[in-house]
MDTraj code that builds the backbone (N, CA, C; nanometers):
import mdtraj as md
import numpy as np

residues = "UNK UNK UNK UNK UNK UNK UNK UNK UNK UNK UNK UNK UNK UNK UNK UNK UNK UNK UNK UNK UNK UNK UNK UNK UNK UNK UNK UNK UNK UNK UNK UNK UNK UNK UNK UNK UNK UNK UNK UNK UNK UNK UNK UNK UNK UNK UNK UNK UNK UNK UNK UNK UNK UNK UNK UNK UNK UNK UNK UNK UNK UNK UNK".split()
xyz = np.array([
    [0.0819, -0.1183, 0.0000],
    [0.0000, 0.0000, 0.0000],
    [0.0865, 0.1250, 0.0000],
    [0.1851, 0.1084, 0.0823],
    [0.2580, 0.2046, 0.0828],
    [0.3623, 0.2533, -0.0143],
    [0.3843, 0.1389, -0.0761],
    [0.4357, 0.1589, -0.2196],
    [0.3382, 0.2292, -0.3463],
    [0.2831, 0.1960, -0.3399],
    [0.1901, 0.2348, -0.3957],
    [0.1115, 0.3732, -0.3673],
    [0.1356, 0.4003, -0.2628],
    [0.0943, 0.5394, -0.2100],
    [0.2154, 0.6273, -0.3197],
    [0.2840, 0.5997, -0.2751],
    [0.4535, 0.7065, -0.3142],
    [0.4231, 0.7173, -0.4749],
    [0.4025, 0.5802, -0.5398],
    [0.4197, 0.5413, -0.7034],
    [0.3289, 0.6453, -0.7009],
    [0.1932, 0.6905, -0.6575],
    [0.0894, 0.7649, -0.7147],
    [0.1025, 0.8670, -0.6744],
    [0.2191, 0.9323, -0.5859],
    [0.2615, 1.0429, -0.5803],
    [0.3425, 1.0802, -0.6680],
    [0.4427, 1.0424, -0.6588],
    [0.6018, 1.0444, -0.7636],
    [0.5457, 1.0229, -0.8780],
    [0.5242, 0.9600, -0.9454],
    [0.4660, 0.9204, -1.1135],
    [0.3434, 0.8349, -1.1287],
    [0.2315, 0.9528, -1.1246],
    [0.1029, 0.9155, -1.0872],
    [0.0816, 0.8410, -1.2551],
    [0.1408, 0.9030, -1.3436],
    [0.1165, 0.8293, -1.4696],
    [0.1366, 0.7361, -1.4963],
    [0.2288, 0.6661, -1.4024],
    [0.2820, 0.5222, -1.4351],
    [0.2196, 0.3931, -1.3852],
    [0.0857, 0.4721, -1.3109],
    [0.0507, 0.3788, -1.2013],
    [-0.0521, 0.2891, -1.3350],
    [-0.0655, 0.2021, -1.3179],
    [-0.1195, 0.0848, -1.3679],
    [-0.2329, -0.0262, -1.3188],
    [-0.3473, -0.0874, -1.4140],
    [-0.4356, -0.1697, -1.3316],
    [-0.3708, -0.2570, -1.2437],
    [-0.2583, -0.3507, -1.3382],
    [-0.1707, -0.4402, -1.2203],
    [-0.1304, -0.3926, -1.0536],
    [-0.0869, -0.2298, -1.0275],
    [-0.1138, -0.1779, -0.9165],
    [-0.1791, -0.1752, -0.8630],
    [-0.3193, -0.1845, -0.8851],
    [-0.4421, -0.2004, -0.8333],
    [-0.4715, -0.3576, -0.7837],
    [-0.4654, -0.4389, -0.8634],
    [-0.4794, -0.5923, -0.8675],
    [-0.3577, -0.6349, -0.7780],
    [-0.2477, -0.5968, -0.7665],
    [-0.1537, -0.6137, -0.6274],
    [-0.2275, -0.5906, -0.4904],
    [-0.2877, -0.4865, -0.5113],
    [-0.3269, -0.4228, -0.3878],
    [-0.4707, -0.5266, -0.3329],
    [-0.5338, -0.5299, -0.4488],
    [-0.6137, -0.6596, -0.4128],
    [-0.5886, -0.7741, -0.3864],
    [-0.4438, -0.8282, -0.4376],
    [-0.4104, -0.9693, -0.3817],
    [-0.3834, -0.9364, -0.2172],
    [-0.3193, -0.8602, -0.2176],
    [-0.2924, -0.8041, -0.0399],
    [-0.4018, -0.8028, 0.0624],
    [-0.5182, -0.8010, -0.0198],
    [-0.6091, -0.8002, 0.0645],
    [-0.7258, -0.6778, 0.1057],
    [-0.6574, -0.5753, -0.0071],
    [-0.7404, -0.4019, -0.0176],
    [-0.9094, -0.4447, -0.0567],
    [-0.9974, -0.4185, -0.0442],
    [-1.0899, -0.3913, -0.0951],
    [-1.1368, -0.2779, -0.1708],
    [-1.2161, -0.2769, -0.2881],
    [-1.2144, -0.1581, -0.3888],
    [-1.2312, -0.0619, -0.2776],
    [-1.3154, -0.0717, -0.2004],
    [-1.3159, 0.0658, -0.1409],
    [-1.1784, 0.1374, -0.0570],
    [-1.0920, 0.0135, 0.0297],
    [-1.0058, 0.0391, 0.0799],
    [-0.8903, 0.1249, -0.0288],
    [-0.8987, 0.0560, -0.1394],
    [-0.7865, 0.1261, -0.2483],
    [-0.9000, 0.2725, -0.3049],
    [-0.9714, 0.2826, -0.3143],
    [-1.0424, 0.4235, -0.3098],
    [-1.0017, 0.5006, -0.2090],
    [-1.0453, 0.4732, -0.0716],
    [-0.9766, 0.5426, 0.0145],
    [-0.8366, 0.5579, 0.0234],
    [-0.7228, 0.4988, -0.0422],
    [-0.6085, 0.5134, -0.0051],
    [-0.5320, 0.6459, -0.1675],
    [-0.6026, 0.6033, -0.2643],
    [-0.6606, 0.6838, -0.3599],
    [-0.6803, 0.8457, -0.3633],
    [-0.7575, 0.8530, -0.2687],
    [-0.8608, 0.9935, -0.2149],
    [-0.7524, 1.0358, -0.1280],
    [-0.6773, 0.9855, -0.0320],
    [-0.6083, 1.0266, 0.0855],
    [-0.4897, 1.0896, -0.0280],
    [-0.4074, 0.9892, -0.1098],
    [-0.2989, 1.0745, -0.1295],
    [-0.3254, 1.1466, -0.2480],
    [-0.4644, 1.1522, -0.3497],
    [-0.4804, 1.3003, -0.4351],
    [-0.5349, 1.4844, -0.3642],
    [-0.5940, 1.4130, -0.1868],
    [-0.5900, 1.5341, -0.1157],
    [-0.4787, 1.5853, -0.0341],
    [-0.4282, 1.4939, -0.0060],
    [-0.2806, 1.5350, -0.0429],
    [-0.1751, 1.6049, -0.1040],
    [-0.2066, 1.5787, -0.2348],
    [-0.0825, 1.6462, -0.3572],
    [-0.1789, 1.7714, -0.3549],
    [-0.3224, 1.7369, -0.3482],
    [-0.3730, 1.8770, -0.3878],
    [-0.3729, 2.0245, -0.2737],
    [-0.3751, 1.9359, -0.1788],
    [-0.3617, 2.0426, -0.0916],
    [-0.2143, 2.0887, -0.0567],
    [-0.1174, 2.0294, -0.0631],
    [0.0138, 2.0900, -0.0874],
    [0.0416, 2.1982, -0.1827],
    [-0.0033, 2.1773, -0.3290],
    [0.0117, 2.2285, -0.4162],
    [-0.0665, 2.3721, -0.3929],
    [-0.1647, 2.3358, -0.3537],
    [-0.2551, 2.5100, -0.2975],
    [-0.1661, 2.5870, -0.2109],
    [-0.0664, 2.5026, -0.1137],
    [-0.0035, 2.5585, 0.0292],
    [0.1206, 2.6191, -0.0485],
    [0.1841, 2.5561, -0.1830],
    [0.3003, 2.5807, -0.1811],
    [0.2839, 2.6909, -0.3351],
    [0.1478, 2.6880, -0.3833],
    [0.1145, 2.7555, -0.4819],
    [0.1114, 2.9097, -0.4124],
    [0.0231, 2.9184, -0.2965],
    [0.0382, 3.0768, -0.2064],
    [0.1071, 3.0811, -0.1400],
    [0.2203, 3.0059, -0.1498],
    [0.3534, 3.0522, -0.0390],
    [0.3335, 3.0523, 0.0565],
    [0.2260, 2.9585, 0.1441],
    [0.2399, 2.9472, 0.2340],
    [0.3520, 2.9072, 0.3332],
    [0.3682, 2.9375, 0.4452],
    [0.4420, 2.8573, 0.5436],
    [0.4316, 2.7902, 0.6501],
    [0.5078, 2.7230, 0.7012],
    [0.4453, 2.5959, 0.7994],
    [0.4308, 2.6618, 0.9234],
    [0.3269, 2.6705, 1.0152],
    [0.3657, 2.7248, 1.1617],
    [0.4858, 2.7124, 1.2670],
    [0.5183, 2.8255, 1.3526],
    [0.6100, 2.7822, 1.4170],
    [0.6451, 2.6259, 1.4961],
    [0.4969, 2.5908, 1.5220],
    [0.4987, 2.4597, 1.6243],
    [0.4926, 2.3398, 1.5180],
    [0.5368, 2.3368, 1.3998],
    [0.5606, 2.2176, 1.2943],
    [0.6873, 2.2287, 1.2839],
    [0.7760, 2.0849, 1.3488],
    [0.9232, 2.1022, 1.3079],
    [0.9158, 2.0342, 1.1598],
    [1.0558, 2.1117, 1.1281],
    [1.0951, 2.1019, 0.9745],
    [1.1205, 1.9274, 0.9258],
])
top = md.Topology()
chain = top.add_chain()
for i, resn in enumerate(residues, 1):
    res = top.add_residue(resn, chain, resSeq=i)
    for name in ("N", "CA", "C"):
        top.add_atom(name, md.element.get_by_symbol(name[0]), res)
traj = md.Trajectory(xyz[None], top)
């Protein structure tokens, strides 16, 4: 899963049905790989908003 988290971060284009069908031999259920899906595209997206307005991290978030 966690491989697979990163692959669909790092080179979301490369990701493949066989990625999916791994994740099901493991034991994911469609929904579980939906949810894992949803978690890391709100993710990239909400970074990209944070780092699109320059945001910065609060003092009480170490680096």
């Amino acid at each position: 899963m966690l491989g697979f988290a990163v692959k669909l971060t790092e080179t979301p284009a490369a990701t493949s049905d066989a990625d999916v069908d791994s994740l099901r031999e493991a034991g994911f259920s469609d929904r579980d790989i939906l949810d894992i899906v949803e978690v890391v595209a709100y993710y990239a997206y909400a970074n990209r908003i944070a780092d699109g307005l320059g945001l910065e991290t609060e003092d009480w978030i170490p680096d």
